[in-house]
C-alpha positions as CSV (number, residue, x, y, z in Angstrom):
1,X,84.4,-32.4,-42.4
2,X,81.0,-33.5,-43.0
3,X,78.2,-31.4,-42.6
4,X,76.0,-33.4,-41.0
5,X,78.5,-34.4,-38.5
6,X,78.5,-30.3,-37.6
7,X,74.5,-29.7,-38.0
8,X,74.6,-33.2,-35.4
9,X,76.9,-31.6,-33.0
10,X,75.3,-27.7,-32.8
11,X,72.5,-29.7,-32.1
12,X,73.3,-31.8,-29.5
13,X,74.5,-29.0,-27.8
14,X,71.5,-27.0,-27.9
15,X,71.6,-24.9,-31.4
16,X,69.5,-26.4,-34.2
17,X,70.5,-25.1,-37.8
18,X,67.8,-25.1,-40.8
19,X,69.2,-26.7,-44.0
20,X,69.8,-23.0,-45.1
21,X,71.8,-22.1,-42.9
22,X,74.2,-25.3,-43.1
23,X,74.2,-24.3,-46.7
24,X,74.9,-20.4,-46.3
25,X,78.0,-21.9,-43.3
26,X,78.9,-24.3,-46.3
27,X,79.2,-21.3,-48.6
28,X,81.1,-19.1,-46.5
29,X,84.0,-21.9,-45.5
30,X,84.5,-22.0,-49.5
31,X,84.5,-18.5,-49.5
32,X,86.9,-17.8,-47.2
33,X,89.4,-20.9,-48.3
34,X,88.9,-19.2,-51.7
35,X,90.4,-16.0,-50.5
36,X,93.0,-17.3,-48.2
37,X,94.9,-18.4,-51.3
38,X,95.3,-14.7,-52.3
39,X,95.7,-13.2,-48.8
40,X,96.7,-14.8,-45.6
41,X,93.1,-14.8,-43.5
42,X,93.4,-18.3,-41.7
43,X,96.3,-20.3,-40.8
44,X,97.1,-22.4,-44.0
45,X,97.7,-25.2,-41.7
46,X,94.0,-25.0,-40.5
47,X,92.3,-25.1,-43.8
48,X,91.7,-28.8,-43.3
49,X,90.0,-27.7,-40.1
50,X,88.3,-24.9,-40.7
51,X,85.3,-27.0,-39.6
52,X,86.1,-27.4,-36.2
53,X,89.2,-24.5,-35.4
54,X,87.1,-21.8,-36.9
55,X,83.3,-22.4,-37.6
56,X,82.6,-24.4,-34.7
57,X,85.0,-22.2,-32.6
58,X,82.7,-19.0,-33.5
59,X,79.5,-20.5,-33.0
60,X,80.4,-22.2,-29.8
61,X,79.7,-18.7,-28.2
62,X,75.9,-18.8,-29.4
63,X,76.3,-22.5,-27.3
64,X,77.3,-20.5,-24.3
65,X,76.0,-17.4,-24.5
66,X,72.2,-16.0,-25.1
67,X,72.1,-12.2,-27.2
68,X,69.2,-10.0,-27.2
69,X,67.0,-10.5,-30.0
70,X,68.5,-7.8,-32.4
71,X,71.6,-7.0,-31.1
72,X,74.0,-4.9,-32.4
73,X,77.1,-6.0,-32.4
74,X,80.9,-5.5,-33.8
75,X,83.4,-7.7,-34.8
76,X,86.2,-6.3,-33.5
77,X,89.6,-7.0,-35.9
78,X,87.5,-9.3,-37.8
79,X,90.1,-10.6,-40.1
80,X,88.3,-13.4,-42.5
81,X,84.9,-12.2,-40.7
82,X,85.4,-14.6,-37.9
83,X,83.3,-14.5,-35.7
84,X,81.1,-12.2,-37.4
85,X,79.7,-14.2,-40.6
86,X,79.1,-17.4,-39.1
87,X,76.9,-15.8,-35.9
88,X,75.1,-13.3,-38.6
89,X,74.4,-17.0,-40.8
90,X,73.1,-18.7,-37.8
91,X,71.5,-15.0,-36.0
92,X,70.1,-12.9,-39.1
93,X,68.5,-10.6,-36.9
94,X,71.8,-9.8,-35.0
95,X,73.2,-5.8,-37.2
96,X,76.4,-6.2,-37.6
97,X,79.8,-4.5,-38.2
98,X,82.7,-6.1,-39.1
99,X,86.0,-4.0,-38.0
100,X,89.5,-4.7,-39.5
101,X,92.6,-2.1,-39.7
102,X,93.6,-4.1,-43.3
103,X,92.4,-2.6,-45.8
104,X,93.0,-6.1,-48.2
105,X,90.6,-8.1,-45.3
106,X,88.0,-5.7,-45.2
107,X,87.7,-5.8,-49.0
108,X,87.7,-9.6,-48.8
109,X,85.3,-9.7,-46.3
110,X,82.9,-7.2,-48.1
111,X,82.9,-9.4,-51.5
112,X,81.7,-12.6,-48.6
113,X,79.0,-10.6,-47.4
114,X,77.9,-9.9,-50.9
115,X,78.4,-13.0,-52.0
116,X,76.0,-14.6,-48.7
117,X,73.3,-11.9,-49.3
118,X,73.7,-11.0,-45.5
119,X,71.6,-7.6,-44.8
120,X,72.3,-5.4,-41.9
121,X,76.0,-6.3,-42.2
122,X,78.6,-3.4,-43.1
123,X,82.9,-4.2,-43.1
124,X,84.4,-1.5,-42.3
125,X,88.3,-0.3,-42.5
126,X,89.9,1.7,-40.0
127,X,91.4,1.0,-36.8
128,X,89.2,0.7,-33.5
129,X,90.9,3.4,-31.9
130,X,89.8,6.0,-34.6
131,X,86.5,4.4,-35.7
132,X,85.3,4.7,-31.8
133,X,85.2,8.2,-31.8
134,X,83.1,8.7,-35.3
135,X,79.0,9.6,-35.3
136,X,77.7,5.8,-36.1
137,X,80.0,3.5,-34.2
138,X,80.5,5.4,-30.9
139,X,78.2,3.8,-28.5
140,X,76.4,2.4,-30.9
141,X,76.6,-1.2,-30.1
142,X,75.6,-3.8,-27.5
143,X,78.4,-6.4,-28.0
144,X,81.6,-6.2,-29.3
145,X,82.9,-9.8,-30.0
146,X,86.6,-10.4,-30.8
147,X,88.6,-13.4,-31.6
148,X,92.8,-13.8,-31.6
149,X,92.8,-10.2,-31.6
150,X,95.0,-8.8,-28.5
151,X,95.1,-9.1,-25.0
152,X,92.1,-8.5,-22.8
153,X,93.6,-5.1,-21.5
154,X,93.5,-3.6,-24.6
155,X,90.2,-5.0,-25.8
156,X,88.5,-3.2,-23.1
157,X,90.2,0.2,-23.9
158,X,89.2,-0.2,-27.7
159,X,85.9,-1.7,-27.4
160,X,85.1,1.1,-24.1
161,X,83.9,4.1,-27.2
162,X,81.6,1.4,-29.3
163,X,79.6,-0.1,-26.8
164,X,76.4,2.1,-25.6
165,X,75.7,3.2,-22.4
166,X,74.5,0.8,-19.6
167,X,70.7,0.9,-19.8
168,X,70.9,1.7,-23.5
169,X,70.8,-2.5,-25.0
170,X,68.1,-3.6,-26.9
171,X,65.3,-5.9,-25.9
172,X,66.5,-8.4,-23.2
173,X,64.2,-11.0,-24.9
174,X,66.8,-13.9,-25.7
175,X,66.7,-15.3,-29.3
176,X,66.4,-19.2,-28.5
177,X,64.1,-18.9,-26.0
178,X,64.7,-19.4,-22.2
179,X,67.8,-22.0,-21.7
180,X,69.1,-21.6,-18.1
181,X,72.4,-23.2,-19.7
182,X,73.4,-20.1,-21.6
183,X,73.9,-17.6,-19.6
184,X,71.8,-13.6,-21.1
185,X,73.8,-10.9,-21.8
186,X,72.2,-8.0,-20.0
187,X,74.4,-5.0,-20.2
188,X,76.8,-3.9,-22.4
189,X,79.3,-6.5,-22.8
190,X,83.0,-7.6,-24.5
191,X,83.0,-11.1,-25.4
192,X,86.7,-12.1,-26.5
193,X,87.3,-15.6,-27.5
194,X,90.5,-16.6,-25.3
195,X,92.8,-19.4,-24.7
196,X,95.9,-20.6,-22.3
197,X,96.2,-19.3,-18.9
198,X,93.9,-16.1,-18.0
199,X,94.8,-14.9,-14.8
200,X,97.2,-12.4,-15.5
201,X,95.1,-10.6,-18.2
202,X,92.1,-10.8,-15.8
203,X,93.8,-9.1,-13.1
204,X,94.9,-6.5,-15.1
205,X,91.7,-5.4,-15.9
206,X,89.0,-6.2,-13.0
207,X,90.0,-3.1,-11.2
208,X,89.5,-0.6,-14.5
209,X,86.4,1.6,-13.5
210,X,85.1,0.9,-16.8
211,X,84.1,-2.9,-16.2
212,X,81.6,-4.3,-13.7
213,X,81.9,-8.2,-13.6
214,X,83.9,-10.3,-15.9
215,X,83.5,-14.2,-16.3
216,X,85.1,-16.9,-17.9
217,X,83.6,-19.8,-19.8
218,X,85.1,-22.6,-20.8
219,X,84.0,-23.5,-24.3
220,X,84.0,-27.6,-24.0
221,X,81.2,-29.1,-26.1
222,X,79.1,-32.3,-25.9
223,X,79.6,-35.3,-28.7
224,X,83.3,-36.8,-29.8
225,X,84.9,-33.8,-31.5
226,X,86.0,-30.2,-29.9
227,X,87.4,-26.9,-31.0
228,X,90.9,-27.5,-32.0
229,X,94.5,-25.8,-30.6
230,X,94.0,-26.3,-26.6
231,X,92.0,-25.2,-24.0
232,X,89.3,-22.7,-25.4
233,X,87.2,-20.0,-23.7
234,X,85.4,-16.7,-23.9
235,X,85.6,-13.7,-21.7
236,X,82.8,-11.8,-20.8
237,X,83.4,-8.3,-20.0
238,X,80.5,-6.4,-18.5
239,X,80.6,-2.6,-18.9
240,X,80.1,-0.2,-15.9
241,X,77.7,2.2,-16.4
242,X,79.1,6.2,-17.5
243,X,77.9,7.6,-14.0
244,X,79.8,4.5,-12.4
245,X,82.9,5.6,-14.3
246,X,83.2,9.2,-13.6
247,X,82.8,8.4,-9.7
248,X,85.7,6.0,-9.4
């Protein structure tokens, strides 16, 4: 894939990258080939694509989606630090955790973060259910982001003990200024990366008295190439505030 063509692409579609940070995305996709031969991390069958089924994929959500300058945010079964690195590369003021229950990913993951010199970025082993619960990660965040991970009904149970309490987010100042095509995030929020038919996850979850609104964006891009691997979309879950909760 050529580099230009992706610097060309984010671009037309509203996200300009410096020549670092093409360099730093360049970095990380050898990285993370590098490992996959020692431990599965991406699809062997998508190396050749890693361009446009994973990198682009990721950073399609900054296309979509504005986060608060400083965010905190977890990457939520993390795997090969997808989404995590690649919006950390592109967002260096975002803190970030990156969450996996394999022990061999996480220490993968950490020797990429080392490797990229990313700050404010910690990989973490353990699995969501028991990491919510410790001083540090319970409602600590403001966005939990998870990609090929599980189905939206468990997301929002797992990713319920990270995010902080409604009210509780950073500043609402948007990092690429004021683009009324990318919709703010203003409360505590989910943001799964989805594909394939949604309406059966959604319904399971609009009526949990833990989540206020959820919406659905469809992850089409301008310019000749898209995300691989069918129809591709993220989920924004919105989080209901604690005194909400306890009254339902």
């Amino acid at each position: 894939m050529d580099i230009v063509w992706f610097g060309t692409t984010c671009a037309q579609n509203g996200l300009h990258l410096s020549g670092k940070q093409l360099a730093s995305l360049e970095a990380f996709a050898a990285l993370l080939l590098g490992w996959n031969k020692k431990i599965n991390l991406i699809s062997r069958r998508d190396e050749e694509n890693i361009w446009t089924s994973h990198l682009l994929h990721c950073l399609s959500l900054l296309l979509k989606v504005d986060l608060p300058a400083g965010s905190s945010v977890l990457d939520l079964g993390t795997g090969g630090g997808l989404p995590g690195i690649p919006l950390k590369i592109v967002r260096p003021d975002l803190r970030l955790t990156l969450l996996d229950s394999t022990q061999k990913k996480i220490n993968a993951v950490k020797d990429m973060v080392s490797a990229l010199g990313l700050k404010e970025t910690k990989a973490v082993w353990g699995r969501a259910e028991d990491v919510g619960k410790e001083k540090g990660y319970n409602r600590d965040y403001d966005v939990v982001v998870a990609r090929a991970v599980a189905s939206l009904d468990d997301l929002v149970r797992w990713s319920g003990p990270f995010l902080k309490p409604e009210g509780a987010m950073t500043s609402p100042l948007p990092a690429f200024g004021t683009d009324k095509s990318r919709r703010l995030i203003k409360k505590p929020t989910l943001i799964a990366f989805k594909g394939g038919d949604l309406e059966g996850e959604i319904r399971q979850i609009k009526n949990q008295p833990q989540v206020s609104n959820t919406t659905v964006i469809d992850l089409t891009l301008k310019g000749s190439h898209q995300p691989e691997g069918g129809e591709k979309k993220i989920v924004l879950v919105e989080f209901a505030s604690a005194s909400r909760q306890k009254a339902e």
